[in-house]
C-alpha positions as CSV (number, residue, x, y, z in Angstrom):
1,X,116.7,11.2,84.6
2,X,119.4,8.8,83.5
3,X,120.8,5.4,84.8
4,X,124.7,5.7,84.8
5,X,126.5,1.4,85.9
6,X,130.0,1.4,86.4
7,X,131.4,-2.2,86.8
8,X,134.4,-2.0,89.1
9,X,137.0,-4.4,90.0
10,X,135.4,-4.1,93.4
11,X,132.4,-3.3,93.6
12,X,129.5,-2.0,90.8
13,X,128.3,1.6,91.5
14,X,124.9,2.9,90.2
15,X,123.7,6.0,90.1
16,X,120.1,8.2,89.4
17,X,120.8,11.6,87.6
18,X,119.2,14.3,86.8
19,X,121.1,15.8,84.4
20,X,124.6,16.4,87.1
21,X,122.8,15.8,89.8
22,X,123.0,12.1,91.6
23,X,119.6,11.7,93.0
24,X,120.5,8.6,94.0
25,X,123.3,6.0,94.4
26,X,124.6,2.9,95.6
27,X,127.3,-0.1,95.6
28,X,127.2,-3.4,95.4
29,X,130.2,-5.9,95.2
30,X,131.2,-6.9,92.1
31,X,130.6,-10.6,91.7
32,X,131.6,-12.7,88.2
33,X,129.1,-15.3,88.8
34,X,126.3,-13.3,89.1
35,X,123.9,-13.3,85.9
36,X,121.7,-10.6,84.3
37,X,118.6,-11.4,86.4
38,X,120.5,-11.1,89.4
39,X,121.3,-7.8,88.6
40,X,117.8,-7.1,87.6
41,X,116.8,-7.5,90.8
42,X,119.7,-5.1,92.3
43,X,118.5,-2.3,90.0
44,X,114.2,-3.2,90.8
45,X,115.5,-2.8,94.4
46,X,117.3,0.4,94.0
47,X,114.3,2.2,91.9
48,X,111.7,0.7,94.9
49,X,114.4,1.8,97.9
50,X,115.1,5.4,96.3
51,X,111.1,5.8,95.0
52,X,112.3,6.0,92.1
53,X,109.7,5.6,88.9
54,X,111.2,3.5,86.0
55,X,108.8,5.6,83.0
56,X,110.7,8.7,84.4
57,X,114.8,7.4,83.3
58,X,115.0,8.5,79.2
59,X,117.7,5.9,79.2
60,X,121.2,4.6,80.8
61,X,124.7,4.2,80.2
62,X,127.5,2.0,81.3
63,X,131.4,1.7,81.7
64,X,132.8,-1.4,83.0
65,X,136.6,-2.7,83.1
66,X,135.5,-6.3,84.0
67,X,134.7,-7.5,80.7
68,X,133.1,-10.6,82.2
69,X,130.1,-8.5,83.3
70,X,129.7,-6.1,80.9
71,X,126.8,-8.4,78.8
72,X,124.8,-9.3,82.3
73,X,124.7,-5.7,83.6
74,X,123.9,-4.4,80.0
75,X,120.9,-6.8,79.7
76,X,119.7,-6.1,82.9
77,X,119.9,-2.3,82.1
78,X,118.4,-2.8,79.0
79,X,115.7,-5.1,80.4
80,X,114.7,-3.1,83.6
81,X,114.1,0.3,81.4
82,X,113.3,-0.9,77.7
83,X,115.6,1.3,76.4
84,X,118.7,1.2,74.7
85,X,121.7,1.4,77.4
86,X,125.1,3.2,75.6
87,X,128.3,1.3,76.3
88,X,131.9,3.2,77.0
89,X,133.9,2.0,74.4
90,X,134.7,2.1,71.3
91,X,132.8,4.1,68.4
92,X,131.2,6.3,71.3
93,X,131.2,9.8,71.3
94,X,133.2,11.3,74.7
95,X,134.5,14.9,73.5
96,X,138.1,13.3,75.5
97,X,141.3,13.5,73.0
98,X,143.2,10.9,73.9
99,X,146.5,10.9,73.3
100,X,148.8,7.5,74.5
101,X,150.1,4.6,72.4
102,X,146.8,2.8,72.2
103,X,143.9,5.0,73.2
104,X,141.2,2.0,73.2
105,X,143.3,0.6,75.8
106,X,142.4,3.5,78.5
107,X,139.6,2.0,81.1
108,X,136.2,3.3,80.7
109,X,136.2,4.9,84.3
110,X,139.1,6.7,83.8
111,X,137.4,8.1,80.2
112,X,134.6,9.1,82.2
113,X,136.7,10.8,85.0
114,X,138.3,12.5,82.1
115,X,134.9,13.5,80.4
116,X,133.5,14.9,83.9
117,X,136.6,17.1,84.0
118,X,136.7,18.7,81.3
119,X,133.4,19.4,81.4
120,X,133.7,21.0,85.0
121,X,137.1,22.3,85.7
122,X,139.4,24.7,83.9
123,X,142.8,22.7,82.1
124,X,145.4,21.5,82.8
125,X,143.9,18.6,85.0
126,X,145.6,15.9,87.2
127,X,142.9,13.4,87.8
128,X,143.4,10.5,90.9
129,X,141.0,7.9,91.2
130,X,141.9,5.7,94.3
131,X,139.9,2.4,94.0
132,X,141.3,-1.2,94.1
133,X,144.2,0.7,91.4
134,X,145.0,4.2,92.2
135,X,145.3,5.6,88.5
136,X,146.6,9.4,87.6
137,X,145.5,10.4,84.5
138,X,147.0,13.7,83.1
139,X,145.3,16.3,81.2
140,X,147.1,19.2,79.2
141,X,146.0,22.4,78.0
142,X,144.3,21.3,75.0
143,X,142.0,19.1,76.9
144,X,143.5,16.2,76.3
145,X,144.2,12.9,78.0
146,X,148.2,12.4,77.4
147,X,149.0,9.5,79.7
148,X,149.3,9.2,83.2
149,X,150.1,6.4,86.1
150,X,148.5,3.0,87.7
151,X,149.1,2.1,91.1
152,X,148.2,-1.1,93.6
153,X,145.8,0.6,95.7
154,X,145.6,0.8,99.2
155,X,143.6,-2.3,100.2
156,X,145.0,-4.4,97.4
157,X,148.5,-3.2,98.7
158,X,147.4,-4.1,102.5
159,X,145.8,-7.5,101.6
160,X,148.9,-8.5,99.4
161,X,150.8,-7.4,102.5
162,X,149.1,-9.3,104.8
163,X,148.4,-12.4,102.2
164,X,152.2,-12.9,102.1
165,X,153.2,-12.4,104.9
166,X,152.6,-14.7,107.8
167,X,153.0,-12.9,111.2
168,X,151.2,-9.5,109.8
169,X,147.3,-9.2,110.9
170,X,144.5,-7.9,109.0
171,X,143.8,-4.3,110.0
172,X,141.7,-1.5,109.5
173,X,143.0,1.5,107.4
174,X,142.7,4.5,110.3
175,X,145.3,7.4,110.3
176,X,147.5,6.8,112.7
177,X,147.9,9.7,115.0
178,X,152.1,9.7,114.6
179,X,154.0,8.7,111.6
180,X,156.7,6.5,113.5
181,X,154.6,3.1,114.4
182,X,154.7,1.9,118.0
183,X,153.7,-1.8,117.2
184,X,153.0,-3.9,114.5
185,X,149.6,-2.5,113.6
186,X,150.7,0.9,114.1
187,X,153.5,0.5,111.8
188,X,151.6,-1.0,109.1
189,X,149.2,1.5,109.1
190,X,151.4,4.4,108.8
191,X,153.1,2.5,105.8
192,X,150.1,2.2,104.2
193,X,148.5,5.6,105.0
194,X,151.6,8.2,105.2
195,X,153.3,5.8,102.1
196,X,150.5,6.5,100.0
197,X,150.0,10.4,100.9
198,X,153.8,10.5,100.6
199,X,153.2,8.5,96.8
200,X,150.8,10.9,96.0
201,X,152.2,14.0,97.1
202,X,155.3,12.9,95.1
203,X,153.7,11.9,91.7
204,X,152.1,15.3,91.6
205,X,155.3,16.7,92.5
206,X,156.8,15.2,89.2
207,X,153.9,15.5,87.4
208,X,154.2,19.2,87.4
209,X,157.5,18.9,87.0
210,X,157.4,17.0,84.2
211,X,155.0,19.5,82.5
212,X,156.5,22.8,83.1
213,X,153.0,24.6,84.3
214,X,150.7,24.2,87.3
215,X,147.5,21.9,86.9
216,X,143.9,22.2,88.4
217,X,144.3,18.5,90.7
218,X,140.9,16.5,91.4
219,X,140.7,13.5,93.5
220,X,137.6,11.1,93.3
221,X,137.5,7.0,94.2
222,X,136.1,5.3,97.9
223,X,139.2,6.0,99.3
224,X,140.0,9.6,99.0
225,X,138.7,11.3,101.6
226,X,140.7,9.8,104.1
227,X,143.5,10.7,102.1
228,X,143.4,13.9,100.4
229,X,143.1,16.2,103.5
230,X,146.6,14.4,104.5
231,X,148.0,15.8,101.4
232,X,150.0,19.3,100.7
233,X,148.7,19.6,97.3
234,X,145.2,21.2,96.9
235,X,143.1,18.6,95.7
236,X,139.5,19.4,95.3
237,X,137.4,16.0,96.0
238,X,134.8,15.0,93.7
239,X,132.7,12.2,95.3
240,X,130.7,11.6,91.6
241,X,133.1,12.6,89.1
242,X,132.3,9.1,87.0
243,X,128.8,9.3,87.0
244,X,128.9,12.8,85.8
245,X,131.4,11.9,83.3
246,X,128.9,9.4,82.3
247,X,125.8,11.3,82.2
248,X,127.9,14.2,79.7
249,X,128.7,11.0,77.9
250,X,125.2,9.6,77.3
251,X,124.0,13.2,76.5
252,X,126.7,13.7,73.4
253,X,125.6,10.3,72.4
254,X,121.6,11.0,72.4
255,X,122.0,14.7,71.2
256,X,124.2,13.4,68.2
C-alpha cells in the first residue's frame, strides 16, 4: 500500500492504494497556516478512521500546486511513515512527454492526470479536471501532453459573481430543471451550470477540430458528475484519476 497527498487550491486530498485500488480516501480544506504537525495529526486520524496499519504503507508520494504547503505536508508524510515521500516535480520519473513552451511549468495534478491516462486508456486523450480551475489537458497519439486550456471554475466563477456584484445571493449549484431562468437564482444557476456544459461541450468541439482525429475524453475533479451527464460528448468519469496517476508515478520511481 502507498500514501498518494495532493495539495489543492481547495482542499488536500489523501488517498490509501493498493496498487490502483483506493482503499481509502479523504479531503480536507486546504489551509496556509496550518503546519506539519497539524497535518500529522490529519494523516494519524485517517490511518485510525480507515483501520489502516502504518507498518503496512512501503511509502508515499505527493503533488501539490500550493507551493506554500508542499514542505509541511512532506514532513508530516515523511514523519507519520519513516519513509522517504517522492515529490512531483522536477528530476522525477513520470513516463508523460510533455510537450508546451516550458514543461516544468505544467501543475503536478494535471502530470498525474496525464500519467493515470496513459496508463489506462487508449490515445489520443482529452483530459478535464474541474476543481477550483477547470484545466483541459490534451494528449496526442504519441502519448504526449501537447498543451491544453485553464478555466475559472465553477465555484470560483459563482463566488466572483456573487463577490462583485451587490444584489446577486449566494446559491447552491443544482441543475436547474429549464434553461431559461425564472428569477434571480434560477437564472444564475443556469448560467453557471448550462454556461459551463455549453463551455465544455464547445472546447471539445474545437479541440477535435483543432486535431483532425477523434480523442478518448475523460473527466475527473469534485465537480464532474454533476456535469458530465449534461454533456453530448462521451465523457467517461474517473473519480481517482490523480491518485492513480500518482501511485504509477511512485512505482516508476521505486522500480528505477
Amino acid at each position: 500500500m502507498i500514501l498518494a497527498v495532493d495539495i489543492g487550491n481547495t482542499n488536500i486530498v489523501i488517498g490509501i492504494l493498493n496498487e490502483t485500488q483506493v482503499l481509502a480516501s479523504g479531503r480536507i480544506g486546504t489551509e496556509k497556516n496550518k503546519t506539519s504537525l497539524d497535518y500529522l495529526i490529519q494523516f494519524k486520524i485517517m490511518f485510525d478512521v480507515f483501520h489502516i496499519n502504518i507498518e503496512q504503507i512501503e511509502g508515499g508520494i505527493l503533488s501539490s500546486v500550493v507551493p506554500e504547503l508542499t514542505h509541511q505536508v512532506l514532513t508530516a508524510m515523511e514523519e507519520i511513515l519513516g519513509k522517504k515521500v517522492w515529490n512531483v516535480g522536477a528530476g522525477i520519473k513520470t513516463g508523460l512527454n510533455i510537450k508546451i513552451d516550458s514543461p516544468q511549468t505544467l501543475g503536478a495534478d494535471r502530470v498525474a492526470d496525464g500519467v493515470a491516462a496513459i496508463e489506462e486508456y487508449e490515445g489520443p486523450i482529452i483530459i478535464i479536471d474541474m476543481g477550483t480551475a477547470t484545466t483541459i489537458s490534451v494528449i496526442d497519439k504519441n502519448r504526449t501532453h501537447i498543451g491544453g486550456m485553464i478555466i475559472p471554475g465553477m465555484k470560483t466563477s459563482l463566488e466572483a459573481l456573487t463577490h462583485s456584484a451587490s444584489q446577486l445571493p449566494t446559491i447552491s449549484l443544482d441543475i436547474p430543471k429549464k434553461v431559461i431562468g425564472k428569477n434571480t437564482v434560477e437564472c444564475m444557476r443556469s448560467g453557471i451550470l448550462y454556461g459551463t456544459i455549453a463551455m465544455i461541450d464547445g472546447l471539445i468541439d474545437k479541440i477535435l477540430a483543432d486535431l483532425g482525429y477523434s480523442c478518448t475524453i475523460i473527466a475527473t475533479g469534485g465537480l464532474s458528475k454533476g456535469i458530465v451527464p449534461y454533456c453530448k460528448h462521451k465523457i467517461i468519469i474517473e473519480e481517482n484519476l490523480l491518485l492513480k496517476g500518482l501511485y504509477y508515478i511512485y512505482k516508476k520511481n521505486c522500480e528505477g
